[in-house]
C-alpha positions as CSV (number, residue, x, y, z in Angstrom):
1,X,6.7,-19.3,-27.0
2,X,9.6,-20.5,-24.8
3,X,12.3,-19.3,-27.9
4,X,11.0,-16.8,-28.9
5,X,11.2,-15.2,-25.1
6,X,15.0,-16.7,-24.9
7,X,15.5,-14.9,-28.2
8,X,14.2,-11.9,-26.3
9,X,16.8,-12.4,-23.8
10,X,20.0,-13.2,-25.8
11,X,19.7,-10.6,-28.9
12,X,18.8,-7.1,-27.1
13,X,16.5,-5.8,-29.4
14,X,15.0,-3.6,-26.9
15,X,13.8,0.1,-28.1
16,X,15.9,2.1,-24.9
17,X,19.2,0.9,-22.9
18,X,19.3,-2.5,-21.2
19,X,21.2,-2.6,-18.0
20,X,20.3,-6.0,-17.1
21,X,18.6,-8.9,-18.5
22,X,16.4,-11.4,-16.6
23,X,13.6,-13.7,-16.4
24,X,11.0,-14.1,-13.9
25,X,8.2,-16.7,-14.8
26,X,5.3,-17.0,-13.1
27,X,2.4,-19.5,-13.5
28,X,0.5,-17.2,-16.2
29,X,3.2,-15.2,-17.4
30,X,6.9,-14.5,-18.5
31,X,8.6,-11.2,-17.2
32,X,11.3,-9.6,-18.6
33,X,13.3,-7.4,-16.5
34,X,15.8,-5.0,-18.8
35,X,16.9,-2.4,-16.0
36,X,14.2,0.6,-16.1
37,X,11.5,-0.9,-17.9
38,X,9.9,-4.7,-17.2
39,X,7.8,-6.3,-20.0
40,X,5.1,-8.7,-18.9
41,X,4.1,-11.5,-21.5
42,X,0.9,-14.0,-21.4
43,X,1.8,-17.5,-21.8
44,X,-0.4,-19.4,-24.5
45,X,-2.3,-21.4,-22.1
46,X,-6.1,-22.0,-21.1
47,X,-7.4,-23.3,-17.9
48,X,-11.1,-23.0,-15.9
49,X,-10.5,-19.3,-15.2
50,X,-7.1,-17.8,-17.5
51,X,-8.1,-18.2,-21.4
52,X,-5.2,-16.8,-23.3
53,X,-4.6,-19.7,-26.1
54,X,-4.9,-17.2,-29.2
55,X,-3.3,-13.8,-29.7
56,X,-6.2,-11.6,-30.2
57,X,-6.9,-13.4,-26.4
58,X,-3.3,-12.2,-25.5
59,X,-3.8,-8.6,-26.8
60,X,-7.5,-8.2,-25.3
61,X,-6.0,-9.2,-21.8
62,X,-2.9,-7.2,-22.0
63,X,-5.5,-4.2,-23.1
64,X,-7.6,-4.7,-20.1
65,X,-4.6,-5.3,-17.7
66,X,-3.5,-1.9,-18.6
67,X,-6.8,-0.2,-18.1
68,X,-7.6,-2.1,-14.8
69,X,-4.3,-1.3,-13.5
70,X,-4.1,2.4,-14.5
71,X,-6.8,2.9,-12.2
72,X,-4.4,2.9,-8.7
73,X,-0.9,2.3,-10.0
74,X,0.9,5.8,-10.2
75,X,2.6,5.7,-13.4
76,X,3.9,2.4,-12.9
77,X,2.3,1.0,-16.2
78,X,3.4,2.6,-19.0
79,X,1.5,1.1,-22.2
80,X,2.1,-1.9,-24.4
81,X,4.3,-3.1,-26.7
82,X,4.5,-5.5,-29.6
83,X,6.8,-8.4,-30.9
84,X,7.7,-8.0,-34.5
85,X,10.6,-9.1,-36.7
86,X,11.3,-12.3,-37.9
87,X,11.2,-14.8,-35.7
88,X,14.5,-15.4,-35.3
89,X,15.4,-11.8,-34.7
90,X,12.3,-10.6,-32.5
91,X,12.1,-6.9,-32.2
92,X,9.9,-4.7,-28.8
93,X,8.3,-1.7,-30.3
94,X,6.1,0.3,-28.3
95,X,2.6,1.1,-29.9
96,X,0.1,3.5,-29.0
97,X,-2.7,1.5,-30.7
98,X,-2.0,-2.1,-31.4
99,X,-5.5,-2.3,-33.9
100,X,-2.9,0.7,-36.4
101,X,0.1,-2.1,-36.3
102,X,1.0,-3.0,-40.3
103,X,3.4,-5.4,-39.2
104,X,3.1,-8.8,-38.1
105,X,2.8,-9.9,-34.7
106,X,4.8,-12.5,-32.9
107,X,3.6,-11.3,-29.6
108,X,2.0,-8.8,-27.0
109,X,3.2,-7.3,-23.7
110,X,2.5,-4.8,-20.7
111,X,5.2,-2.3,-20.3
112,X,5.7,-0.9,-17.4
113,X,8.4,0.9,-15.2
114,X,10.5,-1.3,-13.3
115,X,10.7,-2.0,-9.4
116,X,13.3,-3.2,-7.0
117,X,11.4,-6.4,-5.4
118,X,13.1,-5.5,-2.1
119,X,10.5,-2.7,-2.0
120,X,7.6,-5.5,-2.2
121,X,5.2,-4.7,0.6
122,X,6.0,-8.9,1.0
123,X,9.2,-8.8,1.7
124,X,9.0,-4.6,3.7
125,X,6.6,-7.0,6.2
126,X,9.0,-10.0,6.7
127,X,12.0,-8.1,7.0
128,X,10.0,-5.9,9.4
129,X,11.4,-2.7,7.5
130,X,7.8,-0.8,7.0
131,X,6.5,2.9,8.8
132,X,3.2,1.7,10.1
133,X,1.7,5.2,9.2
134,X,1.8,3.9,5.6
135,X,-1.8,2.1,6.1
136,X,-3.8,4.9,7.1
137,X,-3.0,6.8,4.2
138,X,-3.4,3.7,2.2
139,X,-6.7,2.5,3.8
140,X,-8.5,6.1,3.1
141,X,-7.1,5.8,-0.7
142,X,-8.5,2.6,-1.1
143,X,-11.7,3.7,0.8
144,X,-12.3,6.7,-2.0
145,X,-11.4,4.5,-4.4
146,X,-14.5,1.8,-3.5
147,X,-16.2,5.0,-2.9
148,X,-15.8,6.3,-6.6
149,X,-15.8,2.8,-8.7
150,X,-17.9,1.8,-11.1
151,X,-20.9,-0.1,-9.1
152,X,-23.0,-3.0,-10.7
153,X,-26.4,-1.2,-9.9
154,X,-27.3,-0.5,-13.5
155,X,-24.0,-1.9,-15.0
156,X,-24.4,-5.1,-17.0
157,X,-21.9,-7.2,-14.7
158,X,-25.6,-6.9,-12.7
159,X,-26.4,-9.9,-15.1
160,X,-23.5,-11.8,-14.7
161,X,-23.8,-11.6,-10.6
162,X,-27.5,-12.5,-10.6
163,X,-26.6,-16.2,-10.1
164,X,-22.9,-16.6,-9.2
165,X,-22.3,-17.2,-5.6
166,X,-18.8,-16.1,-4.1
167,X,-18.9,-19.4,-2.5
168,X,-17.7,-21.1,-5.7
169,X,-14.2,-19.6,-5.7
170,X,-13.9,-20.6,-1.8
171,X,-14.1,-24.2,-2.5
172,X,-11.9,-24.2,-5.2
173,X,-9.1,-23.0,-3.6
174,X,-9.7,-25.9,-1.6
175,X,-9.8,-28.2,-4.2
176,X,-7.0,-26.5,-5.6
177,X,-4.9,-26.8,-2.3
178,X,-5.8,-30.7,-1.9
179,X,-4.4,-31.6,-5.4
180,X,-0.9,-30.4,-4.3
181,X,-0.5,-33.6,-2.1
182,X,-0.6,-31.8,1.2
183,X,-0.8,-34.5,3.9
184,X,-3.6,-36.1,5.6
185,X,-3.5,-33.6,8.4
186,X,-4.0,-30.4,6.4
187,X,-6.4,-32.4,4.1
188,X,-8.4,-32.7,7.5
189,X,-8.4,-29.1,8.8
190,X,-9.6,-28.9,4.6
191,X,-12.6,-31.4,4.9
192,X,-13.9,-29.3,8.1
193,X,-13.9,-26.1,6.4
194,X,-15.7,-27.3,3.4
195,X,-18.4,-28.3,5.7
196,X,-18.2,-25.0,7.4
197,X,-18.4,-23.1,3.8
198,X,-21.4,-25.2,2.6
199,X,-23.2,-24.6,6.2
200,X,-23.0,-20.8,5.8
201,X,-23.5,-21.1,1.9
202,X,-27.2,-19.8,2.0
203,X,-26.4,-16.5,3.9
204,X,-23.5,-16.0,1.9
205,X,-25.5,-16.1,-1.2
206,X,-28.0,-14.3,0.2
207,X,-26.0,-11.4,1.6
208,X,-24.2,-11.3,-1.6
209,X,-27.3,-10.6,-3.7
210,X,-29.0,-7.9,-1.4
211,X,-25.1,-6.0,-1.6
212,X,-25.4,-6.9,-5.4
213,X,-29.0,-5.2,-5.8
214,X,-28.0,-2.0,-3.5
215,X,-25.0,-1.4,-6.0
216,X,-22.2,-2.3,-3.4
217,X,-20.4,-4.4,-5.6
218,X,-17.5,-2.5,-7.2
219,X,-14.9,-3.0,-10.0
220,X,-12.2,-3.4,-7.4
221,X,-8.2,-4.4,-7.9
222,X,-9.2,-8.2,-7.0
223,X,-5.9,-9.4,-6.0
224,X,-5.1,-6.8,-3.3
225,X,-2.6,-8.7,-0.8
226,X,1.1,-7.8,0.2
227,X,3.0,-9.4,-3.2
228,X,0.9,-7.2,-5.3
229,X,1.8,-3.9,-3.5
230,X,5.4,-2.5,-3.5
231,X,6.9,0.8,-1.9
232,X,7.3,3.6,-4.4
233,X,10.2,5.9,-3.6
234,X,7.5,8.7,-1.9
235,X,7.0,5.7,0.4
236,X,3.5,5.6,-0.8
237,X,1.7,2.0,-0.8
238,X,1.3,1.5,-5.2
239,X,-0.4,-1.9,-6.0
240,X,-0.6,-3.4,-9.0
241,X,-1.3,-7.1,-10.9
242,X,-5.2,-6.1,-10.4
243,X,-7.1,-9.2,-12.2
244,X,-7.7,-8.5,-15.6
245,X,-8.5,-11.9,-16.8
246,X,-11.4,-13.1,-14.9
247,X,-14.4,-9.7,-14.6
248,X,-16.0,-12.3,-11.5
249,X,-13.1,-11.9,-9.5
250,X,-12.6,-8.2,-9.8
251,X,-16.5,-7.5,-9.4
252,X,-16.3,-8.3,-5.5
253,X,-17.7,-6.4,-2.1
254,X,-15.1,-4.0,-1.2
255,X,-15.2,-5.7,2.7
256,X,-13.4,-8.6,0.6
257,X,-10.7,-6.5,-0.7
258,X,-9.9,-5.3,2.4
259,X,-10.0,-8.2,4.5
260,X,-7.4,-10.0,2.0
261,X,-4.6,-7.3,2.9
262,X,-5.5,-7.4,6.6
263,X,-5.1,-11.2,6.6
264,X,-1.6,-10.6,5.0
265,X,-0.7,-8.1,8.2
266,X,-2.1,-10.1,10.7
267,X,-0.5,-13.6,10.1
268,X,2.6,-11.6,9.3
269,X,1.9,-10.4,13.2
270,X,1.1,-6.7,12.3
271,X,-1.5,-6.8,14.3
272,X,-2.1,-3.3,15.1
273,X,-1.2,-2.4,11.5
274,X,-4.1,-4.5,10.3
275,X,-6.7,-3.2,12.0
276,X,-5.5,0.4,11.8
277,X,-6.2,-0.2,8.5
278,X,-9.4,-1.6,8.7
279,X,-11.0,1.1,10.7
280,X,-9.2,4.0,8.7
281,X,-11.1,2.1,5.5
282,X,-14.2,1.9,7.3
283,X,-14.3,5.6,8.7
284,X,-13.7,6.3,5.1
285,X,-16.3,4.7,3.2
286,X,-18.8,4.2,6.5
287,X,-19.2,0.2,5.4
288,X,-19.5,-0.7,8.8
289,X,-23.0,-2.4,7.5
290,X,-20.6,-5.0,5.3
291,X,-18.7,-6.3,8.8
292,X,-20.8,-9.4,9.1
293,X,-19.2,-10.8,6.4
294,X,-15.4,-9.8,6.9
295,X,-15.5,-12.9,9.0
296,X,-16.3,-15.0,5.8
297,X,-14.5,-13.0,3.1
298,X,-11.3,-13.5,5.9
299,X,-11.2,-17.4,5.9
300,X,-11.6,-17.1,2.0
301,X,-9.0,-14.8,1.6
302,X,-6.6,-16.7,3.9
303,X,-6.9,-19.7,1.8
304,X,-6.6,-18.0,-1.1
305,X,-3.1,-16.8,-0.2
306,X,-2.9,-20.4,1.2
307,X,-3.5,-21.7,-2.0
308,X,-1.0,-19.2,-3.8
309,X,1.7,-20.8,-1.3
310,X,1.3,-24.5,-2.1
311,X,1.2,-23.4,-5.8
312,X,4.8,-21.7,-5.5
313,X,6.3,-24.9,-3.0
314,X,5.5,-26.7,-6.6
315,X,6.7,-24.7,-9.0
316,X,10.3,-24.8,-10.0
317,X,12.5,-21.9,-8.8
318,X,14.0,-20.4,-12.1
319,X,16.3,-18.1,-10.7
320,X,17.3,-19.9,-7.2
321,X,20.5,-21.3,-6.2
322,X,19.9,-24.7,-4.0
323,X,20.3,-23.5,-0.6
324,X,18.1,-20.4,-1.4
325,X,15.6,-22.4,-2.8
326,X,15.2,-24.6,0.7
327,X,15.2,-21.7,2.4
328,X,12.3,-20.0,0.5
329,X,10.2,-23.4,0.2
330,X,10.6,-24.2,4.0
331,X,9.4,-20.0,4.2
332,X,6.3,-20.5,2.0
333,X,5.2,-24.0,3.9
334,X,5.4,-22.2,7.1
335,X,3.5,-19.6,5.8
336,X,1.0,-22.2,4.2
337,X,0.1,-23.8,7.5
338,X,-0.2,-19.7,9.0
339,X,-2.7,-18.8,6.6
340,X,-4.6,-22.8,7.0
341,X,-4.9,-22.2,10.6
342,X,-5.8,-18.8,10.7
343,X,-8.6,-19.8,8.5
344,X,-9.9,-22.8,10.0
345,X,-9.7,-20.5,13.5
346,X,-12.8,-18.3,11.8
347,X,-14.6,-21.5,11.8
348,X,-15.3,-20.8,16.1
349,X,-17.9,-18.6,17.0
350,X,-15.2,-16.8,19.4
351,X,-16.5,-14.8,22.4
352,X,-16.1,-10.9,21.2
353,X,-17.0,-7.9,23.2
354,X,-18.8,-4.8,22.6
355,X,-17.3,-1.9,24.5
356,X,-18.9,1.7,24.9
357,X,-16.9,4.9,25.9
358,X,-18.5,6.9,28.4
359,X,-17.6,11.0,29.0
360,X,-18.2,14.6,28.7
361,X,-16.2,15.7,25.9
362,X,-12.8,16.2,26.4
363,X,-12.2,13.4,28.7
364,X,-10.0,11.4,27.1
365,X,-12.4,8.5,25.0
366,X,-11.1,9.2,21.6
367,X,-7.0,9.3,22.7
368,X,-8.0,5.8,25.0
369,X,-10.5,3.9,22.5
370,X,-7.5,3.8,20.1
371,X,-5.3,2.7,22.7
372,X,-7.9,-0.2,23.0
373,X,-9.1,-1.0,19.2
374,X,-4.8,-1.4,19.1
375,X,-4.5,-3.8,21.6
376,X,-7.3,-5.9,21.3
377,X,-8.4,-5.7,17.7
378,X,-11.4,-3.9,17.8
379,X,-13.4,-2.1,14.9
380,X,-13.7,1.2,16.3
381,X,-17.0,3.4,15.3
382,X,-16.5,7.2,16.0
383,X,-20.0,8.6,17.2
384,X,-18.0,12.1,15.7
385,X,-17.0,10.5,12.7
386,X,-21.2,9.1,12.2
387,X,-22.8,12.2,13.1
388,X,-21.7,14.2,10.1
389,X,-22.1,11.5,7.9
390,X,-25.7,11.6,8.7
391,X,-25.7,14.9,7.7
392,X,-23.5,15.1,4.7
393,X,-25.2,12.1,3.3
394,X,-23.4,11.4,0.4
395,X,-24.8,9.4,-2.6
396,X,-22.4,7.2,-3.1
397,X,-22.1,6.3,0.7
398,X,-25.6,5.9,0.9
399,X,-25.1,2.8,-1.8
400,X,-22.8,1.6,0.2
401,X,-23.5,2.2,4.0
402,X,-26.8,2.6,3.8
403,X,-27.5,-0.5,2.0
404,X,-29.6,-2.7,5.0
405,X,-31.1,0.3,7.2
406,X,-34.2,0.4,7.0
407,X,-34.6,3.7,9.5
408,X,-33.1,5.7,6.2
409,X,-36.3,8.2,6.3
410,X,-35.3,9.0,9.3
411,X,-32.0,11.0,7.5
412,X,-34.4,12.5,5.5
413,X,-35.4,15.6,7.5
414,X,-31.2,16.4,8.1
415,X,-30.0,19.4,6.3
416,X,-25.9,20.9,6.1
417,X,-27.7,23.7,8.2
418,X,-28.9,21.1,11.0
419,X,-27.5,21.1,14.7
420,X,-25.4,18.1,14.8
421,X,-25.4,18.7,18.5
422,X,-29.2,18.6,18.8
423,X,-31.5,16.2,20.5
424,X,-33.1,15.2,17.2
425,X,-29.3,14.2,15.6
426,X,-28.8,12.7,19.1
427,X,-31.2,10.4,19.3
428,X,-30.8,9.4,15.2
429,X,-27.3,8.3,16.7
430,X,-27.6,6.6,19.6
431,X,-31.2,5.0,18.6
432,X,-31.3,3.9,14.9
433,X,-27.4,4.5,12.9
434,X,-25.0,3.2,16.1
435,X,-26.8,0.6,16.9
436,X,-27.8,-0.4,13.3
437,X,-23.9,-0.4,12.4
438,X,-23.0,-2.0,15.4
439,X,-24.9,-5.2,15.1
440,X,-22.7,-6.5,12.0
441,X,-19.4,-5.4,13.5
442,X,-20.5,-7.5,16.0
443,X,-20.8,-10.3,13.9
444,X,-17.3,-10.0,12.5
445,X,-14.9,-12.0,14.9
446,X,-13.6,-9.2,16.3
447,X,-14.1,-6.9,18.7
448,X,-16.3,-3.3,19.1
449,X,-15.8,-0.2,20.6
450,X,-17.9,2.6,20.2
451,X,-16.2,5.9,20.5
452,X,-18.7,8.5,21.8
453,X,-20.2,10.0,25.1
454,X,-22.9,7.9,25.9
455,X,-24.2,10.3,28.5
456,X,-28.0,9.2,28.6
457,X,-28.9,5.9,30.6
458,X,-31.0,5.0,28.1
459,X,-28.2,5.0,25.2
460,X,-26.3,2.8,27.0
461,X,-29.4,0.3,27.9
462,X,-29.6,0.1,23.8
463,X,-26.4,-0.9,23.8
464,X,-26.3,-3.6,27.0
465,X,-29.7,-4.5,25.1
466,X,-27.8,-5.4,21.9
467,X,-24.7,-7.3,23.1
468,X,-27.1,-9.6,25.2
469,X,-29.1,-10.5,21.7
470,X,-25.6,-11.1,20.7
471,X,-24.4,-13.2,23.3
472,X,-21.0,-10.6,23.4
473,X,-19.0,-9.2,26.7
474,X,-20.1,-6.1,27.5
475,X,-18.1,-3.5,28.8
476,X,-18.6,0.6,29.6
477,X,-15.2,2.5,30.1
478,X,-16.3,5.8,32.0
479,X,-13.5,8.7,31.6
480,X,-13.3,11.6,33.3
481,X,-11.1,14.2,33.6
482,X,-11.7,18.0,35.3
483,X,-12.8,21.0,33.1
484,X,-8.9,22.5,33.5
485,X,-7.7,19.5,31.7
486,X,-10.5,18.8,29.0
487,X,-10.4,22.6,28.1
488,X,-6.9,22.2,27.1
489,X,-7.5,19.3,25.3
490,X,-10.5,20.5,23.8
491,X,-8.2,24.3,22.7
492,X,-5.6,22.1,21.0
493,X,-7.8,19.8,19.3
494,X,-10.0,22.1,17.8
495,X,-6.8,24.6,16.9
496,X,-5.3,21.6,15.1
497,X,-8.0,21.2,13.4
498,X,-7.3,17.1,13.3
499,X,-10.2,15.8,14.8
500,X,-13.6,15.2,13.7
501,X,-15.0,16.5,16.8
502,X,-16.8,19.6,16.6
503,X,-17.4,20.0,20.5
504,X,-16.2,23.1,22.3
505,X,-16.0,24.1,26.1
506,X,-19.9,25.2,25.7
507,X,-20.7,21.7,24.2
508,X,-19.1,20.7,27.4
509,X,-20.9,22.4,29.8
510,X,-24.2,21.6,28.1
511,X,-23.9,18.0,28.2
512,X,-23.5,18.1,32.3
513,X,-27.0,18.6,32.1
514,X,-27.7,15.6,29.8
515,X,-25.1,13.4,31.7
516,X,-27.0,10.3,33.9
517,X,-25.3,8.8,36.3
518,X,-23.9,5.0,36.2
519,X,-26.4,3.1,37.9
520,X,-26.0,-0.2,40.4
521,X,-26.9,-2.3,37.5
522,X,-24.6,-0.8,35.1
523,X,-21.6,-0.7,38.1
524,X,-20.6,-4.7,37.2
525,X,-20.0,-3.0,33.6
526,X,-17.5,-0.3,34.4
527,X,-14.2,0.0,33.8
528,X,-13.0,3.4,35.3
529,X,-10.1,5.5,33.6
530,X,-9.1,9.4,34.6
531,X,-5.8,11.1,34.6
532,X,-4.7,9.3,38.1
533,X,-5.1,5.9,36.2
534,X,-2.2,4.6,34.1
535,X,-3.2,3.5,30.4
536,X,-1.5,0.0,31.7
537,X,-3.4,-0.8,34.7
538,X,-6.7,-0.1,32.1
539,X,-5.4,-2.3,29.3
540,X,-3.9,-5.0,32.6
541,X,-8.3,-4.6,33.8
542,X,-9.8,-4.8,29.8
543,X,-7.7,-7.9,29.4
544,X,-8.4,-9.7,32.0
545,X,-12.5,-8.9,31.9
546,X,-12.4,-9.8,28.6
547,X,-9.6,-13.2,29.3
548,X,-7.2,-11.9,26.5
């Protein structure tokens, strides 16, 4: 195949203008780069996981690359195109249906519009050239997009996911790492976290089917981290490459998909990027119930992209000068090591906190608990947020977020016309869906706040309750603020129309009467923030009561 694609490049038999001509080769694939349009070309090759020996294996995985890819890349794939002509004078001819094609053919490949790489959400983090308001945006795309998927409940992937355990993939990339001749030292920090993998391998396998049989498996991209997203010229986030070749990797729990691009931020050290993301994702598809297994999917994911970085330190750079090519191996080993480490880390049950807003409305918890999840990377549940998901109750959602309560008759009795506001709603919240959702983000590695008023004593005992099961810090943040101030707040808020808070001044003046008072016991818990305290000195007291 290697001259017929350097015919490709030297006679120019391209159907439109060609501006430039170049070759990028990856492990799987040849790429030809003309100027506007980029054509992507399997090699002839078959391992464990990529079978692509024969053409009709070409054309069916350049069919279903297309498809897969349509789904979330914005026009950036066009079609496909075939190789005809003799095979001295190869000829691209795009086809609208390869199966009507008289002619014989050489070859198949993806067409699709090209990019600048400079615009590679890669190479946007490392040169530290990105908006950060990019990820919210993206996260509640992505969010809809898990939301609307095809699911395997009553899809015949079902079959195929009965027995396969998403441990299998996990060790090897380890195996795969350890071929590359890494050292005895990284072989090491490889031999622990085998160990660690095979003594979480039963839950894993066991959480994976009970997702499986509640239909929260999805047809996802599959290979959703920061070389596989670029920056379209909207300055929308576009990914692309999703796996077309192997239906097991694309057929994941969402909670993976998302914790390989918040790997990519946070060992790139966009921190607060990363979990901005998260929690946009999580407030839009309510998955909070998945958290106890970002933890897992994160140390996977990491040594996936791991993996990806010892497999380009060994591959020959085409289109590298010398000194560029030092430069870019010393790069990837660094970031080899990163992604290792950051792994291994997840290894150590780490001591996390579980942190509860407490407040009338208007005083400030919302504007501060953001603050907070920022700093200290914290999942951050919005008691606003929950409360009308109880009541909208979507279907899909329920698949998804719904998947391990076992209080859901308890939503049964909610209506569009219910109070949301009512004792009954309440104490669904505080009682059964908060502290239901709260448990797995505990169990996630990182920190949880809970956004809400907590006004009752005994909603925050079930909460104290909870993080002493859990062995977690726990932590009440009491704002207050007079009715002046919070009436402002609450006007603006509610004539911006940008907040999921419902509350008005009345709700306000109602819950005085609900509001109990911080008790001795509770004192040793309370971190104290009103409009006389800076948002410094609380972040200066948080950090220290948690040792950050």
């Amino acid at each position: 195949m290697s001259e017929l694609i350097n015919l490709l490049l030297t006679n120019n038999n391209f159907p439109h203008e060609v501006t430039e001509i170049r070759l990028i080769e990856t492990h799987i694939s040849y790429i030809i780069l003309t100027g506007k349009f980029a054509y992507k070309i399997k090699k002839s090759i078959e391992t464990k996981i990529f079978k692509a020996k024969s053409l009709n294996d070409r054309i069916t995985l350049c069919k279903e690359e297309l498809r897969v890819n349509k789904r979330l890349s914005k026009g950036l794939y066009i079609g496909l195109a075939v190789i005809t002509g003799s095979k001295k004078d190869p000829k691209i001819k795009w086809v609208q249906n390869i199966s009507n094609q008289k002619e014989s053919i050489h070859e198949v490949a993806v067409v699709m519009n090209q990019f600048d790489n400079s615009n590679l959400l890669s190479i946007c983090l490392s040169n530290k050239k990105l908006n950060p308001k990019v990820f919210k945006e993206f996260a509640i795309e992505i969010g809809k997009f898990h939301l609307n998927g095809l699911k395997t409940k009553n899809n015949s992937m079902n079959c195929s996911l009965e027995s396969y355990s998403p441990t299998i993939p996990a060790i090897e990339n380890i195996d795969t790492i350890k071929e590359q001749n890494v050292g005895e030292n990284i072989n090491r920090i490889l031999d622990n976290h085998l160990d660690w993998i095979n003594q979480n391998k039963a839950h894993i396998e066991s959480r994976f089917r009970e997702r499986s049989q509640y239909g929260c498996i999805r047809e996802c991209h599959g290979d959703l981290h920061s070389d596989n997203i670029f920056i379209n010229s909207d300055l929308d986030l576009v990914p692309f490459d999703s796996l077309e070749f192997n239906p097991l990797l694309r057929w994941i729990d969402p909670i993976s998909e998302m914790a390989f691009l918040y790997v990519d931020l946070l060992v790139q050290d966009f921190r607060k990027e990363a979990i901005d993301f998260l929690n946009y994702w999580l407030e839009t598809t309510g998955d909070y119930i998945s958290m106890d297994m970002f933890k897992w999917y994160s140390a996977y994911r990491s040594m996936v992209r791991a993996k990806t970085n010892i497999l380009k330190i060994n591959q020959s750079f085409i289109n590298k000068k010398k000194g560029a090519q030092t430069i870019a191996k010393a790069k990837l080993k660094h970031n080899l090591f990163k992604y290792i480490s950051h792994a291994s880390s997840l290894e150590k049950n780490n001591q996390t906190s579980l942190i509860i807003m407490h407040g009338l409305s208007g005083s400030g918890k919302s504007f501060i608990s953001k603050i907070i999840s920022r700093e200290i990377l914290a999942i951050r549940i919005r008691s606003d947020v929950e409360r009308k998901r109880l009541i909208e109750n979507n279907t899909i959602q329920n698949q998804l977020i719904y998947s391990l309560c076992n209080s859901s008759s308890l939503f049964s009795n909610l209506n569009s016309g219910f109070d949301i506001y009512s004792e009954e709603c309440n104490n669904l919240l505080f009682h059964n869906w908060i502290p239901t959702i709260t448990r797995n983000c505990c169990l996630s590695s990182l920190n949880t706040i809970i956004d809400a008023t907590f006004l009752r004593n005994v909603e925050r005992r079930v909460m104290k309750n909870l993080a002493n099961e859990l062995g977690v810090n726990f932590i009440i943040i009491r704002c207050q603020c007079n009715d002046k101030i919070a009436k402002s707040r609450i006007d603006y808020r509610n004539k911006k129309g940008i907040d999921p808070s419902e509350a008005d001044f009345t709700i306000r003046s109602q819950q005085k009467s609900w509001l109990d008072p911080i008790s001795d016991d509770e004192s040793k818990f309370l971190i104290d923030y009103n409009e006389n305290i800076s948002v410094e000195s609380l972040l200066i007291k948080l950090k220290q009561r948690i040792n950050l």
